[in-house]
DRENVO-663424 format. One record per atom (N, C-alpha, C, O): residue number from 1; residue in three letters; z, x, y. Coordinates in nm, 3 decimals. Each point is the difference from the previous one (the first is absolute). Example, Ala and Ser with C-alpha at 12.3 -4.5 7.8 and 13.67 -1.06 7.14 Angstrom:
- num;residu;Z;X;Y
- 1;ALA;0.780;1.319;-0.569
- 1;ALA;0.000;-0.089;0.119
- 1;ALA;0.000;0.090;0.120
- 1;ALA;0.066;0.104;-0.002
- 2;SER;-0.138;-0.139;0.107
- 2;SER;0.006;0.082;0.119
- 2;SER;0.073;-0.077;0.109
- 2;SER;0.017;0.051;0.111
END
This chain:
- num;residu;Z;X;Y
- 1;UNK;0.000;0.085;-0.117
- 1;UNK;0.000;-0.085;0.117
- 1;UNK;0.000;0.089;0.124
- 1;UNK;0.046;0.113;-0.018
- 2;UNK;-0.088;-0.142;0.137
- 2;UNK;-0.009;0.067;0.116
- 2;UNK;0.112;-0.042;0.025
- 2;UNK;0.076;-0.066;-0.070
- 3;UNK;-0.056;0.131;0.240
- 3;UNK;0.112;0.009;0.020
- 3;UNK;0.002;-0.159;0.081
- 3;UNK;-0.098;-0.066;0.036
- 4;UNK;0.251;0.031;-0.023
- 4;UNK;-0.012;-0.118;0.091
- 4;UNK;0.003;-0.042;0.115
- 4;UNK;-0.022;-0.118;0.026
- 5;UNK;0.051;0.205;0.061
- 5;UNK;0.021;0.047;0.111
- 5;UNK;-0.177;0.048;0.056
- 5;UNK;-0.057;0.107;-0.022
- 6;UNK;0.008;-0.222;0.095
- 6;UNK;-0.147;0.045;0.020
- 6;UNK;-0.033;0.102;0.161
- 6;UNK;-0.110;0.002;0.053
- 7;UNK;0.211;0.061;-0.010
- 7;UNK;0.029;0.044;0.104
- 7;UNK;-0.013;0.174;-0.071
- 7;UNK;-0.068;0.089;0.050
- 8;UNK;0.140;-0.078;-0.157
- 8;UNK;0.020;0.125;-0.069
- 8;UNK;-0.114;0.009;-0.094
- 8;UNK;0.010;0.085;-0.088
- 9;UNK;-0.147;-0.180;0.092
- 9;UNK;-0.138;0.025;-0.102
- 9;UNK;-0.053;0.066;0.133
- 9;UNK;0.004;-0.042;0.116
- 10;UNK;-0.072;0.192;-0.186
- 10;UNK;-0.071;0.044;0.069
- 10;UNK;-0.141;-0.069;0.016
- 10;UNK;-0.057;-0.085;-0.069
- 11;UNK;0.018;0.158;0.195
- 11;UNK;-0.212;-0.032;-0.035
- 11;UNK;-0.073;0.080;-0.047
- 11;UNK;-0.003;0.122;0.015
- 12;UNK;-0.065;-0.194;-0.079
- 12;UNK;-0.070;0.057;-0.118
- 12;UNK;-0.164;0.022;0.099
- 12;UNK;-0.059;-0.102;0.037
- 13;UNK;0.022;0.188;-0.017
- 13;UNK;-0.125;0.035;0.049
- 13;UNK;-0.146;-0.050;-0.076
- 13;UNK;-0.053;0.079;-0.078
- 14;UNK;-0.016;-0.224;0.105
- 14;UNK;-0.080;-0.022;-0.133
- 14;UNK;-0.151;0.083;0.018
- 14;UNK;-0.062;0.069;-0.081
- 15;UNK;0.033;-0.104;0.211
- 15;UNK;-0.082;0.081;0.029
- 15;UNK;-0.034;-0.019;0.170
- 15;UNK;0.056;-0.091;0.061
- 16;UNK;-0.173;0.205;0.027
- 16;UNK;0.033;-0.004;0.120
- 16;UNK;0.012;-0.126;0.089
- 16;UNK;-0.098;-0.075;0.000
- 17;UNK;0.190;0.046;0.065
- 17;UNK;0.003;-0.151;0.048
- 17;UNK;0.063;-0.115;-0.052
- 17;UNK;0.013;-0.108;0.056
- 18;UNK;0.038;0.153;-0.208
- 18;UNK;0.031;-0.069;-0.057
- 18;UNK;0.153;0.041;-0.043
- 18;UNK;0.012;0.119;-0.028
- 19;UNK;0.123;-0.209;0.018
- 19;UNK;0.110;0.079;-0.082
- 19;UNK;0.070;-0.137;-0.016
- 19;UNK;-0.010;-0.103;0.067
- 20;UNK;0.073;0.130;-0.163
- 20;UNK;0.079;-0.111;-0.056
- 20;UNK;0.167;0.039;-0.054
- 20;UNK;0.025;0.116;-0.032
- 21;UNK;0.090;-0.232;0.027
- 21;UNK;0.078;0.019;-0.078
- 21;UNK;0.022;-0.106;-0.075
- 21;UNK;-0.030;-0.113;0.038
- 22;UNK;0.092;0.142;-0.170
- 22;UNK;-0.002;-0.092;-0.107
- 22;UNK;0.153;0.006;-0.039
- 22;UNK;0.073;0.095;-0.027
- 23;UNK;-0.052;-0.223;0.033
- 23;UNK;0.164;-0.040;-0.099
- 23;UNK;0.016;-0.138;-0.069
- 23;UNK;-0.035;-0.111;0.042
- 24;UNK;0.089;0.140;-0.147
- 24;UNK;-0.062;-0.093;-0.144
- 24;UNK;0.119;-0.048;-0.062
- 24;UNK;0.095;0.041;0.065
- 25;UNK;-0.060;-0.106;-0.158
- 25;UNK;0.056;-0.048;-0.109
- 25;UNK;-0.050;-0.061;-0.090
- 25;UNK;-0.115;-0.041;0.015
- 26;UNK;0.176;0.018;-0.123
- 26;UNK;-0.064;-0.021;-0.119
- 26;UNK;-0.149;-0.069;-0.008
- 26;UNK;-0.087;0.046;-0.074
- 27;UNK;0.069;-0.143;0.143
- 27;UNK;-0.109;-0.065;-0.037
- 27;UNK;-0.085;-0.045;0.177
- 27;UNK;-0.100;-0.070;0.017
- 28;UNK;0.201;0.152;0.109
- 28;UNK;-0.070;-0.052;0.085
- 28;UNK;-0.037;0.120;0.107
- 28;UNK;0.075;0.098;-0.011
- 29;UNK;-0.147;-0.091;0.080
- 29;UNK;-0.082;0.149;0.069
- 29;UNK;-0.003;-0.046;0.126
- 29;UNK;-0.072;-0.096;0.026
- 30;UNK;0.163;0.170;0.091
- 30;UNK;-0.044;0.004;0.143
- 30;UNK;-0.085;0.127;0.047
- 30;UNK;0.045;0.113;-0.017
- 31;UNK;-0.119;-0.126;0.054
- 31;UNK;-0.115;0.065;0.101
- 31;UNK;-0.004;0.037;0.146
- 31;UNK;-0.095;-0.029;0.072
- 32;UNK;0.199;0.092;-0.035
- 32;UNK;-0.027;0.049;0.165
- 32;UNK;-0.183;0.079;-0.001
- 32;UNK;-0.035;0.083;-0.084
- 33;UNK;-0.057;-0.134;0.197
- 33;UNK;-0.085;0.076;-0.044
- 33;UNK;-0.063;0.032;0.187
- 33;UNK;-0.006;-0.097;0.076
- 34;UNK;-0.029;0.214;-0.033
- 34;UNK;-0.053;-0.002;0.127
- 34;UNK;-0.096;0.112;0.003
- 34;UNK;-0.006;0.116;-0.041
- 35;UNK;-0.098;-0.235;0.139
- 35;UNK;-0.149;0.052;0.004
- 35;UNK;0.040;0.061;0.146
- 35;UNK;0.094;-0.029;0.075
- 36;UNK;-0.220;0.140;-0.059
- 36;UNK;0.051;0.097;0.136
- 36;UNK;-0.144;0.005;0.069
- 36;UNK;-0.022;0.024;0.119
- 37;UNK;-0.090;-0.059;-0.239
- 37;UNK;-0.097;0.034;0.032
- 37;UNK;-0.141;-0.073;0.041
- 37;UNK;-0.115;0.039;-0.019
- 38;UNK;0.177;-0.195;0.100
- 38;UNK;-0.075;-0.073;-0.005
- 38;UNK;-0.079;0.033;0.166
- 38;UNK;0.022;0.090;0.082
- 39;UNK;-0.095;-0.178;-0.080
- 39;UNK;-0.037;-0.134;-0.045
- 39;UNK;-0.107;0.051;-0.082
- 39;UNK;-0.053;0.105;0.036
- 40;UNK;0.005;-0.172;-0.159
- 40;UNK;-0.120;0.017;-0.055
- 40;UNK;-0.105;-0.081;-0.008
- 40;UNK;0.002;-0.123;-0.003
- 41;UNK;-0.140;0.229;-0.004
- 41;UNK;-0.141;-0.079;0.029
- 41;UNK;-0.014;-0.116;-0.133
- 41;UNK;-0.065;-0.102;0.021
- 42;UNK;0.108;0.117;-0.110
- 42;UNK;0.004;-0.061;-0.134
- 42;UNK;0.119;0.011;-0.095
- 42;UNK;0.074;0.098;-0.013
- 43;UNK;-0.067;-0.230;-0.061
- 43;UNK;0.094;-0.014;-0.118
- 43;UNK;0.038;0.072;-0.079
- 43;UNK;-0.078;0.049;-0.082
- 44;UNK;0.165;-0.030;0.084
- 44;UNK;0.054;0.117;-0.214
- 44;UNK;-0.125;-0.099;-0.102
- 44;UNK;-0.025;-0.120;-0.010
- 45;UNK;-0.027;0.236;-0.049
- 45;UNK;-0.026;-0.074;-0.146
- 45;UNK;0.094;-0.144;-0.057
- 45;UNK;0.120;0.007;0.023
- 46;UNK;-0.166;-0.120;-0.088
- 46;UNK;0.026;-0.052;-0.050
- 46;UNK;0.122;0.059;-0.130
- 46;UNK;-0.004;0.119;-0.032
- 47;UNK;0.082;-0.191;-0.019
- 47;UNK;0.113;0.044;-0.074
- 47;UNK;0.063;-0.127;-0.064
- 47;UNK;0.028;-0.100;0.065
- 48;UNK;-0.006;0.115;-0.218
- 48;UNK;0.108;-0.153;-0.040
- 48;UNK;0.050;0.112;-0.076
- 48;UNK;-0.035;0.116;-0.018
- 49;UNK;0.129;-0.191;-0.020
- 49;UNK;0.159;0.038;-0.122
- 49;UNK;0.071;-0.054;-0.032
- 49;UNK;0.042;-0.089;0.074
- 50;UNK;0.014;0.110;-0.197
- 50;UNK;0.055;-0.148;-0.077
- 50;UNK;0.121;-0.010;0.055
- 50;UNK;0.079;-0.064;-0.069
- 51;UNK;-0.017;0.124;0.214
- 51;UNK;0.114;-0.053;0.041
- 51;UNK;-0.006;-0.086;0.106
- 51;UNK;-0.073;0.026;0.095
- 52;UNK;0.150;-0.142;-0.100
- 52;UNK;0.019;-0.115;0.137
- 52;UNK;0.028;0.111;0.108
- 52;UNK;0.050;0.112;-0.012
- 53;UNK;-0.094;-0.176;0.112
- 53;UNK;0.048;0.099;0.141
- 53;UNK;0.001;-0.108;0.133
- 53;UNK;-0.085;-0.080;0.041
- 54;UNK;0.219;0.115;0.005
- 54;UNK;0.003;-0.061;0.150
- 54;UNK;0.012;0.112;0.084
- 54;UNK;0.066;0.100;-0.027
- 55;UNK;-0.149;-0.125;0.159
- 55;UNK;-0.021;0.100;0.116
- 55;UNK;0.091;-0.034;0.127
- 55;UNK;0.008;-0.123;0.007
- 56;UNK;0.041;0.165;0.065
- 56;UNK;0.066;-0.024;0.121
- 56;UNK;-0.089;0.070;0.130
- 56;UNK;-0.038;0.113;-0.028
- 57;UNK;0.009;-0.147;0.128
- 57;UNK;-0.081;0.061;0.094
- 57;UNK;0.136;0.045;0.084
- 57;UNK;0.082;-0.079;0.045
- 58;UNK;-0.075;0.202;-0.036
- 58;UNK;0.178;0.012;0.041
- 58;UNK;-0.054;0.066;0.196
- 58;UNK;0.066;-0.042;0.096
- 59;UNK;-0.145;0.106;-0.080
- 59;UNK;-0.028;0.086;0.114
- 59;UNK;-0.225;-0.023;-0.051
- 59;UNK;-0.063;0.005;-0.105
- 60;UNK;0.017;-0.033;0.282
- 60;UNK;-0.143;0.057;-0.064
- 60;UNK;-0.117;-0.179;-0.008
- 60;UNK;0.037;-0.115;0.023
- 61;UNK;-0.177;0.165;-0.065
- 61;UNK;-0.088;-0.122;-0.022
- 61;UNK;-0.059;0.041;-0.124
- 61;UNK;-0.001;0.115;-0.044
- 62;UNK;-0.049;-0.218;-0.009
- 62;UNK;-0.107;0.019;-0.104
- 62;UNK;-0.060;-0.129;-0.022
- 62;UNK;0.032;-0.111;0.044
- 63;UNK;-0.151;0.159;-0.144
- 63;UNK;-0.078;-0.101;-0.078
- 63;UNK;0.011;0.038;-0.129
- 63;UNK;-0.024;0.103;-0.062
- 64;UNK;0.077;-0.240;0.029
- 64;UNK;0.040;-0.012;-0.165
- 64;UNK;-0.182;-0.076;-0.057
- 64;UNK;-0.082;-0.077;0.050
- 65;UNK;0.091;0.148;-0.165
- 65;UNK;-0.126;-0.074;-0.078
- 65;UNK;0.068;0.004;-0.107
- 65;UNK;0.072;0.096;-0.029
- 66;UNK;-0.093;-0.252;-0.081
- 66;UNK;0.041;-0.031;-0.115
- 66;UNK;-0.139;-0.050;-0.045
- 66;UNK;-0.080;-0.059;0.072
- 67;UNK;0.063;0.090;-0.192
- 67;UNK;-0.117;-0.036;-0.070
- 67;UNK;-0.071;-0.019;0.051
- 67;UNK;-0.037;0.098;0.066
- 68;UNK;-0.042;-0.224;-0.045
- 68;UNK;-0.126;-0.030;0.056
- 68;UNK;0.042;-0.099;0.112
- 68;UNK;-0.085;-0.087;0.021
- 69;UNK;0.187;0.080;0.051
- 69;UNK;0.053;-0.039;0.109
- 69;UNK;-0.056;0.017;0.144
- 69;UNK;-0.023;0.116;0.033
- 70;UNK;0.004;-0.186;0.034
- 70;UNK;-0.008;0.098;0.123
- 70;UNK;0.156;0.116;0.050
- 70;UNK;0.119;-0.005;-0.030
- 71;UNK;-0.179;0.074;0.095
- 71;UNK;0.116;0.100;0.029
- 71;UNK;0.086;-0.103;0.113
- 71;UNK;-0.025;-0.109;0.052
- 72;UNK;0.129;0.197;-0.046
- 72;UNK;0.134;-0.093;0.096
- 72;UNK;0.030;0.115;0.078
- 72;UNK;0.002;0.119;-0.030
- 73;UNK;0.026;-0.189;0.151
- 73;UNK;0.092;0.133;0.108
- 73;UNK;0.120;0.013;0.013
- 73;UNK;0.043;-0.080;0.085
- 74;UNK;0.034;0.142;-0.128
- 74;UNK;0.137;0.024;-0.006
- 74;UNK;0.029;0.077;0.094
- 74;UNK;-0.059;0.099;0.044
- 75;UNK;0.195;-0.170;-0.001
- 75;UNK;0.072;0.070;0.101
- 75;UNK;0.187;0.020;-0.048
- 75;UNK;0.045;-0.050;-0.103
- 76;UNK;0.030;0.123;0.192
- 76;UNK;0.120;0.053;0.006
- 76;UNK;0.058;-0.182;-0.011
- 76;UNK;-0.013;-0.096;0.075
- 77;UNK;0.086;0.118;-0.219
- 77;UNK;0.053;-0.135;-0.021
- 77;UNK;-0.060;-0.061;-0.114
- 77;UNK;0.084;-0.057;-0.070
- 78;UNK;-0.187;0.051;0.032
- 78;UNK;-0.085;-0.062;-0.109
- 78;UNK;0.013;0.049;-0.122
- 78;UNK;0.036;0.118;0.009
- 79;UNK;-0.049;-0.154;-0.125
- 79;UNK;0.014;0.020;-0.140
- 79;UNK;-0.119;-0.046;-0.079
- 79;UNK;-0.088;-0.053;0.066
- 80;UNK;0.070;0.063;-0.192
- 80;UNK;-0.099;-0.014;-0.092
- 80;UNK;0.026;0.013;-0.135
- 80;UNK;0.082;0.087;-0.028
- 81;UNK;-0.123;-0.142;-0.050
- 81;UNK;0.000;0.004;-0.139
- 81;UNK;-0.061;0.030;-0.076
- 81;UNK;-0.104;-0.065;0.013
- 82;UNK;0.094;0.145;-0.119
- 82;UNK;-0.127;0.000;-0.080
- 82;UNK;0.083;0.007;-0.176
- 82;UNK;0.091;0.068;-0.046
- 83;UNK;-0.167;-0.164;-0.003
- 83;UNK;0.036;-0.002;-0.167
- 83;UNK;-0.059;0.101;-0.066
- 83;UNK;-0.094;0.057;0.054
- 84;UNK;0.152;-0.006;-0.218
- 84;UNK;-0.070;0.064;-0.053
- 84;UNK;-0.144;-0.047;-0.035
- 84;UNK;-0.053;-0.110;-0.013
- 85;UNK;-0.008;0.308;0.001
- 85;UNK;-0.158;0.013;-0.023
- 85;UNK;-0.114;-0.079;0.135
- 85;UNK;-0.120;-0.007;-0.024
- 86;UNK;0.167;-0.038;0.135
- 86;UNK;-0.075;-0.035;0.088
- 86;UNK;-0.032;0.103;0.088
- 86;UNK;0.089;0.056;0.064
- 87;UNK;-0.260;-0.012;-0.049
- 87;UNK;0.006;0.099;0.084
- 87;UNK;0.007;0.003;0.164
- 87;UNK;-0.086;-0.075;0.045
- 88;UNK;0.147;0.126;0.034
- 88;UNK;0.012;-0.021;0.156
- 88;UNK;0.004;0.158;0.042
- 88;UNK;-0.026;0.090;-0.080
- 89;UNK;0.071;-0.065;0.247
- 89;UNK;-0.041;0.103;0.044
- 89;UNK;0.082;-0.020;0.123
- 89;UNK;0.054;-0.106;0.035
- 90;UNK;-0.052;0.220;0.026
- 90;UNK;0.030;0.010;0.147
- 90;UNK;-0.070;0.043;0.103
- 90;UNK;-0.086;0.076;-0.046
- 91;UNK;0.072;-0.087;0.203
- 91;UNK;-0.083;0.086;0.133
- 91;UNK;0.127;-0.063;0.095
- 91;UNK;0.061;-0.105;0.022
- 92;UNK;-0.070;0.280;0.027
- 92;UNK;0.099;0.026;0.112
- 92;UNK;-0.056;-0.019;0.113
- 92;UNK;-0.097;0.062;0.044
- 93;UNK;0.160;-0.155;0.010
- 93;UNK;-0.074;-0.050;0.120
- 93;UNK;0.047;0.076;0.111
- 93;UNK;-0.052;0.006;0.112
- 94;UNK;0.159;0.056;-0.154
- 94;UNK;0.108;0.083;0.177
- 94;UNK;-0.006;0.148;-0.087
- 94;UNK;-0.037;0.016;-0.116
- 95;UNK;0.079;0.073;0.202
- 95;UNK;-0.006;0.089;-0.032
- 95;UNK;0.118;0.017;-0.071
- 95;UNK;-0.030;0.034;-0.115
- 96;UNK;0.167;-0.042;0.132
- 96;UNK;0.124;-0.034;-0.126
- 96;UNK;0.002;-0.131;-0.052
- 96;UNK;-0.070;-0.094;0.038
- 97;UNK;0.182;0.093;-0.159
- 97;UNK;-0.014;-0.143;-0.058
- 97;UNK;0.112;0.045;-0.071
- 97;UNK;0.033;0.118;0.003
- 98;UNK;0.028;-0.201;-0.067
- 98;UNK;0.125;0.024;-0.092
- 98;UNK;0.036;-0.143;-0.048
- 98;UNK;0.032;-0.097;0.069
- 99;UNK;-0.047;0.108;-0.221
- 99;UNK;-0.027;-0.110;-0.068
- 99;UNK;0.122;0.024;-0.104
- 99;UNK;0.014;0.120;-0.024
- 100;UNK;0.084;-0.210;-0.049
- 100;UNK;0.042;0.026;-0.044
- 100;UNK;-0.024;-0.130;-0.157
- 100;UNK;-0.004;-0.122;0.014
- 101;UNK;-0.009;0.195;-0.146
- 101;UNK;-0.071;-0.047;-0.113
- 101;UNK;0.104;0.015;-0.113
- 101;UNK;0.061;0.098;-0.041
- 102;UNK;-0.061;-0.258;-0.006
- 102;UNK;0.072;-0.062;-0.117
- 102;UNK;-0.027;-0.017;-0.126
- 102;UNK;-0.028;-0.115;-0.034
- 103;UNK;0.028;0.210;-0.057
- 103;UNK;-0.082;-0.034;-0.143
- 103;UNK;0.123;0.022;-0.060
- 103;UNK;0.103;0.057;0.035
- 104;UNK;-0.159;-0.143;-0.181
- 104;UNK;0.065;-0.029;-0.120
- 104;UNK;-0.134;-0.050;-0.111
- 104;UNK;-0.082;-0.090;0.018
- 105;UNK;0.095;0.174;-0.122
- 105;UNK;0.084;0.097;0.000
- 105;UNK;-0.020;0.142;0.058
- 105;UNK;-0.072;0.026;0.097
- 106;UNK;0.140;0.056;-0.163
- 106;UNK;-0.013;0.157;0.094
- 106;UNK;-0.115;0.036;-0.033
- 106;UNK;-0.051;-0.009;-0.112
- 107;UNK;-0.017;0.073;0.257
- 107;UNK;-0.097;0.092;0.008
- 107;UNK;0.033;0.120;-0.087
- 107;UNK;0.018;0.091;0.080
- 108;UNK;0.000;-0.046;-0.203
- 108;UNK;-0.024;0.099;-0.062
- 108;UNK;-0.029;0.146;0.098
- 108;UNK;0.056;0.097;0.051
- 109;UNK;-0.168;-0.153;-0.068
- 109;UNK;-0.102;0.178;0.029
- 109;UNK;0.072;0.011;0.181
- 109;UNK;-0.017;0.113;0.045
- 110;UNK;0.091;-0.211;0.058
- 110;UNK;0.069;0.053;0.099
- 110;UNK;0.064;0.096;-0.012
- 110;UNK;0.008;0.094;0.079
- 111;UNK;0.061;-0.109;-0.208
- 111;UNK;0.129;0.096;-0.042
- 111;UNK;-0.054;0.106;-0.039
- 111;UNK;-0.102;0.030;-0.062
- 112;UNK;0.234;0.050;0.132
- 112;UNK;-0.063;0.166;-0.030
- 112;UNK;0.041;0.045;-0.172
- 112;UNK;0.083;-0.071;-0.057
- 113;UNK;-0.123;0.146;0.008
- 113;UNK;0.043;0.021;-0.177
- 113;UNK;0.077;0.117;-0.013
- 113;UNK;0.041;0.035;-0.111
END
């Protein structure tokens, strides 16, 4: 188990622009995650996984795309859902953003080995 105290999880560097911290229990996964490097001309690749996930728009804008949806504009305050295996995506509309992400079960491959 991580630690519980999400003040004492370091950040994990995911890549440039990107860093996250993660604190978990048995069956449920929080996601501190902040983008540095927006705004972008285009979407992340498409992505599903067999874990439920809720998003929090905590700081920041975006456009959420879920399947074959039209995209949505999210702002500081807004949330989203996505069930398992549905593919969706993100675009940083501001240049920061800080989203914070709810899965169950655990992201596995987050965790370091």
């Amino acid at each position: 188990m991580s630690t519980l105290l999400f003040d004492k999880t370091p950040w994990e560097v995911v890549k440039k622009g990107l860093k996250r911290k993660i604190i978990y229990t048995g069956n449920l996964m929080n996601v501190l995650i902040e983008f540095s490097d927006g705004p972008w001309d285009h979407p992340e690749p498409y992505h599903s996984h067999p874990h439920e996930q809720t998003s929090y728009i905590a700081e920041g804008e975006i456009l959420f795309f879920y399947d074959d949806e039209k995209e949505q504009h999210l702002r500081k305050g807004d949330m989203f859902a996505v069930p398992s295996g549905i593919k969706h995506t993100i675009q940083l509309l501001t240049r920061e953003a800080r989203l914070v992400d709810s899965f169950t079960p655990l992201r596995e491959e987050f965790l370091k080995k």
